[in-house]
Each structure stands twice: as structure tokens, then as C-alpha cells.
C-alpha positions as CSV (number, residue, x, y, z in Angstrom):
1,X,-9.8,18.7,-129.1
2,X,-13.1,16.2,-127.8
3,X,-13.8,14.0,-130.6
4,X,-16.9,11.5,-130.7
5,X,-16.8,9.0,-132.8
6,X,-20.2,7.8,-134.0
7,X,-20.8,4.2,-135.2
8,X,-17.9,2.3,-134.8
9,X,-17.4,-0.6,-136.8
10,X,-14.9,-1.9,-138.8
11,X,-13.6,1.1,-140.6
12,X,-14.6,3.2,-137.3
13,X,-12.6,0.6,-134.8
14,X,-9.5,0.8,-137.1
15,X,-9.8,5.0,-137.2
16,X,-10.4,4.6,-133.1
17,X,-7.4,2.3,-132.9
18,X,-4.7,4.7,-134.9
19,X,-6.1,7.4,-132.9
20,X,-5.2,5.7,-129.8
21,X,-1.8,4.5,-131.1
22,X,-0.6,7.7,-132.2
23,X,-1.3,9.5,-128.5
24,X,-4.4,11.2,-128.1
25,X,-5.7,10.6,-124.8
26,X,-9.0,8.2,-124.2
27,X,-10.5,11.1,-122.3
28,X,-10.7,12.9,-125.1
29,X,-12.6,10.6,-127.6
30,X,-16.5,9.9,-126.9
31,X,-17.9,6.8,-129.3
32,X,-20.6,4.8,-129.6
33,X,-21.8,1.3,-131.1
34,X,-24.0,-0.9,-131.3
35,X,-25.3,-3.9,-129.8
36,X,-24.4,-2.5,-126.0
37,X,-22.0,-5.6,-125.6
38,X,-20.0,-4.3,-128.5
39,X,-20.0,-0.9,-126.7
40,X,-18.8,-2.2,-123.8
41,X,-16.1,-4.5,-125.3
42,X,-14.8,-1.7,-127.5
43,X,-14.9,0.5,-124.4
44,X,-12.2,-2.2,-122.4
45,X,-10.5,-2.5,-125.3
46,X,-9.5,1.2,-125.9
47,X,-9.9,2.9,-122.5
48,X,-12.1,5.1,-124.0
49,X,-15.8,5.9,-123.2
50,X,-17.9,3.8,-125.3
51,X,-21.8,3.8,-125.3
52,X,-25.1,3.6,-127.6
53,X,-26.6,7.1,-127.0
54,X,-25.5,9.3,-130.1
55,X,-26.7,12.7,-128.8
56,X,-25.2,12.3,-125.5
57,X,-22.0,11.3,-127.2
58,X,-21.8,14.3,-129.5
59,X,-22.7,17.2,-126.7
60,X,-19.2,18.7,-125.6
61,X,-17.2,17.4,-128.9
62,X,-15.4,19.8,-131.2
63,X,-15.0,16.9,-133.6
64,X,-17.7,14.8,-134.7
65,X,-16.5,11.7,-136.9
66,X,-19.5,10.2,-138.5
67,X,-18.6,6.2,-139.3
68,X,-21.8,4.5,-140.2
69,X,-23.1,3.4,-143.8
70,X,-24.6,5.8,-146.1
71,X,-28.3,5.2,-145.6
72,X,-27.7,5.8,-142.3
73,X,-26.2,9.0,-142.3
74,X,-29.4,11.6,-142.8
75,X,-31.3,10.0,-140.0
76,X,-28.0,10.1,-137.4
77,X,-27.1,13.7,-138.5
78,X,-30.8,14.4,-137.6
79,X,-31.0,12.8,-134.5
80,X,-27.7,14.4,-133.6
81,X,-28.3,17.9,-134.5
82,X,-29.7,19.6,-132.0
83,X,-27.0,18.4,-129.5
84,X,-23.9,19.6,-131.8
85,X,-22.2,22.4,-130.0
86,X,-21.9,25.8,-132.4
87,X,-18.4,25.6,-133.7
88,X,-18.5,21.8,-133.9
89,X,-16.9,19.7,-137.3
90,X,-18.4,16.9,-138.5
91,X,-16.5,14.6,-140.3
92,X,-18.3,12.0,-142.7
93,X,-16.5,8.7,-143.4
94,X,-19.7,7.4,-145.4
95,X,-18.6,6.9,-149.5
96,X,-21.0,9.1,-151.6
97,X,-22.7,11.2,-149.4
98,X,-22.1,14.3,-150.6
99,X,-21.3,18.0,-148.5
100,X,-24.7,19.3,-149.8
101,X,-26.9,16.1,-148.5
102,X,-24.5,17.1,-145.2
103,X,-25.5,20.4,-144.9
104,X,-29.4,19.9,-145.2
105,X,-29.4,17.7,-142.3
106,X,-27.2,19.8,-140.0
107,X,-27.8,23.2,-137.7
108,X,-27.0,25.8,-139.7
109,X,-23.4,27.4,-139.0
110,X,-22.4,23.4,-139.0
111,X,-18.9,22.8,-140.9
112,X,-19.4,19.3,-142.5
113,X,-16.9,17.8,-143.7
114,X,-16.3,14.4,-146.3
115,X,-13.2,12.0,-145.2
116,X,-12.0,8.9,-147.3
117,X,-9.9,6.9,-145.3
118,X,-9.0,2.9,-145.3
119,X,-9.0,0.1,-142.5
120,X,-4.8,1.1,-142.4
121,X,-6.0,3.6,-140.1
122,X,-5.5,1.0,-137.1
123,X,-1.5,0.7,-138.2
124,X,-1.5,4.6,-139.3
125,X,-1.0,3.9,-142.4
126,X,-4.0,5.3,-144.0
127,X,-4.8,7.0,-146.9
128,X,-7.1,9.8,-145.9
129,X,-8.6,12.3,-148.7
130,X,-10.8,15.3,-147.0
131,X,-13.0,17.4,-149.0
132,X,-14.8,20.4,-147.8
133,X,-16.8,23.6,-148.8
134,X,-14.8,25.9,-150.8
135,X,-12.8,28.6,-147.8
136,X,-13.4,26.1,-144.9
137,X,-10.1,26.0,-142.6
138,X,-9.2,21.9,-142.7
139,X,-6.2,22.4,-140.6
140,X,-7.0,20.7,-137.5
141,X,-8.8,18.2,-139.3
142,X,-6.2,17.4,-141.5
143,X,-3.4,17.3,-138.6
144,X,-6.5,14.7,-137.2
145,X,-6.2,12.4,-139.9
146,X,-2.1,13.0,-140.3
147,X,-2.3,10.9,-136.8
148,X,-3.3,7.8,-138.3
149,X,-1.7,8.0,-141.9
150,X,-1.2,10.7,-144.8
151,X,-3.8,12.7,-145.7
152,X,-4.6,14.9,-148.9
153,X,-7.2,17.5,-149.6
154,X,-9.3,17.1,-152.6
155,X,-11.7,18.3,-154.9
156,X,-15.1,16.9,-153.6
157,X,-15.6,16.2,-157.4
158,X,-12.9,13.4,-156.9
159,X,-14.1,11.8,-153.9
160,X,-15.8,9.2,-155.7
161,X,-12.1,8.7,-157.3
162,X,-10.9,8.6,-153.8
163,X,-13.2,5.6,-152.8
164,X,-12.7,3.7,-155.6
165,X,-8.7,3.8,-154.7
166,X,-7.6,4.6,-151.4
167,X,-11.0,3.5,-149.7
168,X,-11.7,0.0,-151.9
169,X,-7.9,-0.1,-152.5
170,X,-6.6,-2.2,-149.7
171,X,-9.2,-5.0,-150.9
172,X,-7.6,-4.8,-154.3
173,X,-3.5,-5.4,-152.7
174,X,-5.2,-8.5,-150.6
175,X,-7.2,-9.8,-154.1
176,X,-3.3,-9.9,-155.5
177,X,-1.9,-11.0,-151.9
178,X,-4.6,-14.2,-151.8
179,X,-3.7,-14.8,-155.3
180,X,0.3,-15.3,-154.6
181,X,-0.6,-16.9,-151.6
182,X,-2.8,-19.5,-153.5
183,X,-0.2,-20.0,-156.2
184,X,2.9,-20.9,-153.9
185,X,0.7,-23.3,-151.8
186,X,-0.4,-24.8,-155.3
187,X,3.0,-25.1,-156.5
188,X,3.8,-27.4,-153.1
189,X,5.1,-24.6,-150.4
190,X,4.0,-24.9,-146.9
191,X,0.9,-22.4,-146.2
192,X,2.5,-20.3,-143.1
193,X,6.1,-20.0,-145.3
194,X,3.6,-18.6,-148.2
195,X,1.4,-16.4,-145.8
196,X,5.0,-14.9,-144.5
197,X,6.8,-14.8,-147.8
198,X,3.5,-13.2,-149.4
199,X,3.4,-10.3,-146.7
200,X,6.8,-9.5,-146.6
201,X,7.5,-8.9,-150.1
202,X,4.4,-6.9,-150.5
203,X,5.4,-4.7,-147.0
204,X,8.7,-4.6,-148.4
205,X,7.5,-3.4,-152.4
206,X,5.0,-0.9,-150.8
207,X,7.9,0.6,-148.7
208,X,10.3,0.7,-151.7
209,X,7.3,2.6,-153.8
210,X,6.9,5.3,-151.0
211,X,10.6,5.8,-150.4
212,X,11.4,6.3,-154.0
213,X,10.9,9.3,-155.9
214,X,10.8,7.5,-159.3
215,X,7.4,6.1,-160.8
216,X,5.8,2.9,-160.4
217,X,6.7,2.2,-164.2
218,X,10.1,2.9,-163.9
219,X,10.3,0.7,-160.9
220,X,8.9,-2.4,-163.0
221,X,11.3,-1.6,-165.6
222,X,14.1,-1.6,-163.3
223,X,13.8,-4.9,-162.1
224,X,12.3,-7.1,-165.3
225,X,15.4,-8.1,-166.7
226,X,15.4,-9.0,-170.4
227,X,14.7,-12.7,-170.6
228,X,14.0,-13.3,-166.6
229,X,11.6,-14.7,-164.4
230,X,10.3,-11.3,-163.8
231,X,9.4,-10.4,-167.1
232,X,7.5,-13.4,-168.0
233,X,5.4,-12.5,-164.9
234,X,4.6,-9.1,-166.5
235,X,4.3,-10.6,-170.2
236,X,1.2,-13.1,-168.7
237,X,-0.3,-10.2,-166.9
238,X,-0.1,-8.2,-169.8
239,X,-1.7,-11.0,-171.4
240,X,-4.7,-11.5,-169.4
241,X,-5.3,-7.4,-170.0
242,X,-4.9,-7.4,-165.7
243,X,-4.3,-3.5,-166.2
244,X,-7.2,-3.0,-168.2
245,X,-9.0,-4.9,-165.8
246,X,-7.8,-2.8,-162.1
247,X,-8.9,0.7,-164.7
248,X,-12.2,-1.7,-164.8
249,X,-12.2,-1.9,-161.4
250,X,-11.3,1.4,-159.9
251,X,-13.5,2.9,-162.3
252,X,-16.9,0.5,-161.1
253,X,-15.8,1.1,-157.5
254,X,-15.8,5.1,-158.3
255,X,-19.3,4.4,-160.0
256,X,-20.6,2.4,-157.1
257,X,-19.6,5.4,-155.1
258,X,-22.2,7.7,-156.7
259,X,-25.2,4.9,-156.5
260,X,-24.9,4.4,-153.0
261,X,-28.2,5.0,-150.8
262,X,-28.2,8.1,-148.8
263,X,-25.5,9.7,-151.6
């Protein structure tokens, strides 16, 4: 499988990394980016063949990973069109853009397909939804994405859901982990023992959640013993209404999904 990976920036570089990490061969993967110095940094970086010229890059692929920000996406589907091969995938990673507004800009015959993913993508650890049109075959897309995490296949009804929580959701876990951070260091610990303290527990919860078969609930309720430290925690959250708020949150972040330009 060729894949070309088109606008590679943050979110792009961390898919480009996992992809790299989990084995697939540089020769295989075509990208581009802009300025050219980025190209060409990215390009050492990676091994891989990095340039500016998205037609070019897109010409041989069988899998076309579209990375760049919604408004951007109708104009680079255009541009790139004509170049696609026949049978080629194209994979959008742009929130809100939906299959239709895909399909008018493509060749017809196109498959176009919507991916959520998150920046965990450069440890392969990302969440990864994929919606597509209802009969289309996502199976060597989905083994794709099960390179650089876990991925699910969804209702494109939900992928506005999907932003809101596995692509907006690593910003919400550092929120909490600056928080902690912030506290301890307030409270008189050294800043480094905090940072490492901070990371470790949350790697360590996060690990315990995906190992266990049990509920996050029944998790809490396991360790708050009556009367201890950790149920006073969960009495001043409770407090502040911090679960109403993360509902408030996810639920703007799925809204913000639907207003973007270009969706």
C-alpha cells in the first residue's frame, strides 16, 4: 500500500511518526508540507519523501490521507483530483467536513473516507474513529489506522461526537494534568518531581482504565474510601459541578465541530 500524506502538521507529523514507528517502510509513504524548509526537515527526520507539490505527491498512492484544516480541504481535493489514481482512498483527518462535501470535490468512482484521530498517533496510541459511505469495504483502512492506535467505525452522524472526545480529548487530560501539576508546585513540591509524579499517575490510571473490564464509576468507587483523602477530592469536584462542566465541554467541542469552515 503507497500512502501520501498531504499537509503535514501537527496532527499530520504525529500520524507520519506512528506510521513510521509501527514498520511501514518510508518508501512507501509520499507527504508534503509547507514552507519547503519544513518539507525538507520533516523529510530527514523520517526517511521519507517529503515535498510541497500535492498532485505529484498523490499520483501512484492507493491511500490518500488528507491532514490540513477544514477550509482548506475543497480547494486541495480540487487541485488533487485529477491526479488521484482510479481505485485510490482518500482519508480526511479535517473535523466537520462531511463525506458528502468529500464527494463533490472528488473524481467520481473516488472512495472518501472521514478519520478522527488524536496527536497519540506519534506513540500509537490513538484513538481513531472512521466513518464512510454506507457498503464501503474499510478494511485496509482500518488495519491503517490499527498501526498507530485503536480504531472504531462509526456512524458518520457521530463524528462530531468523535471530535469532541477522542480528537479534543487529549487537550482535556492535559487541562487536568496542568492543573495537578500547578497545585503540587503551589503546595511547595519541586516542579520536575511534580511534572514526573503528574505523568506517571495519569500513564499508570489510563493503563489501569484500559486493562480493566469494569467501568470508570466502579473504578472511583473502588478506591474513595469512606472518610479518605480520596473522597474529599471527589466531594470538591462534585462541588464545583466539574462533571457538568466536561458534558459542557464535550458537547461545545461536538458543536464547534459542525460550525467549522469548509464543514
Amino acid at each position: 500500500m503507497d500512502i501520501a500524506l498531504l499537509g503535514v502538521g501537527h496532527l499530520g507529523e504525529a500520524v507520519l511518526a506512528g506510521l513510521i514507528d509501527s514498520g511501514l517502510p518510508p518508501a512507501q509513504i509520499w507527504a508534503t508540507a509547507l514552507p519547503a524548509d519544513r518539507a525538507a526537515r520533516l523529510a530527514d527526520a523520517y526517511g521519507v519523501e517529503v515535498g510541497t507539490d500535492n498532485p505529484s505527491a498523490v499520483a501512484d498512492a492507493d491511500v490518500v490521507i488528507i491532514a490540513v484544516p477544514p477550509v482548506a480541504v475543497g480547494p486541495l481535493l480540487s487541485a488533487i483530483g485529477p491526479s488521484l489514481s482510479p481505485d485510490a482512498v482518500v482519508v480526511s483527518l479535517a473535523a466537520g467536513v462531511p463525506l458528502a462535501r468529500l464527494a463533490e470535490r472528488l473524481p467520481a468512482g473516488i472512495t472518501a473516507v472521514r478519520a478522527m484521530t488524536n496527536i497519540a498517533a506519534r506513540a500509537r496510541r490513538a484513538a481513531t474513529a472512521l466513518a464512510a459511505p454506507e457498503g464501503t469495504d474499510l478494511t485496509e483502512i482500518e488495519d491503517l489506522f490499527d498501526r498507530i492506535g485503536v480504531t472504531v467505525i462509526a456512524e458518520e452522524s457521530m463524528m462530531n461526537l468523535v471530535t469532541a472526545v477522542a480528537g479534543s480529548g487529549p487537550a482535556f487530560l492535559y487541562y487536568l494534568a496542568d492543573s495537578m501539576t500547578n497545585a503540587a508546585v503551589d503546595g511547595g513540591m519541586d516542579p520536575v518531581d511534580a511534572r514526573v509524579l503528574v505523568d506517571q499517575m495519569l500513564l499508570g490510571a489510563c493503563l489501569h482504565l484500559q486493562d480493566s473490564d469494569e467501568p470508570p464509576a466502579a473504578l472511583l468507587e473502588r478506591i474513595a474510601t469512606p472518610g479518605g483523602t480520596t473522597e474529599a477530592a471527589l466531594t470538591s469536584l462534585d462541588e464545583s459541578n466539574v462533571d457538568e462542566a466536561i458534558r459542557a465541554a464535550v458537547a461545545a467541542a461536538a458543536q464547534r465541530g459542525g460550525e467549522l469552515p469548509g464543514g
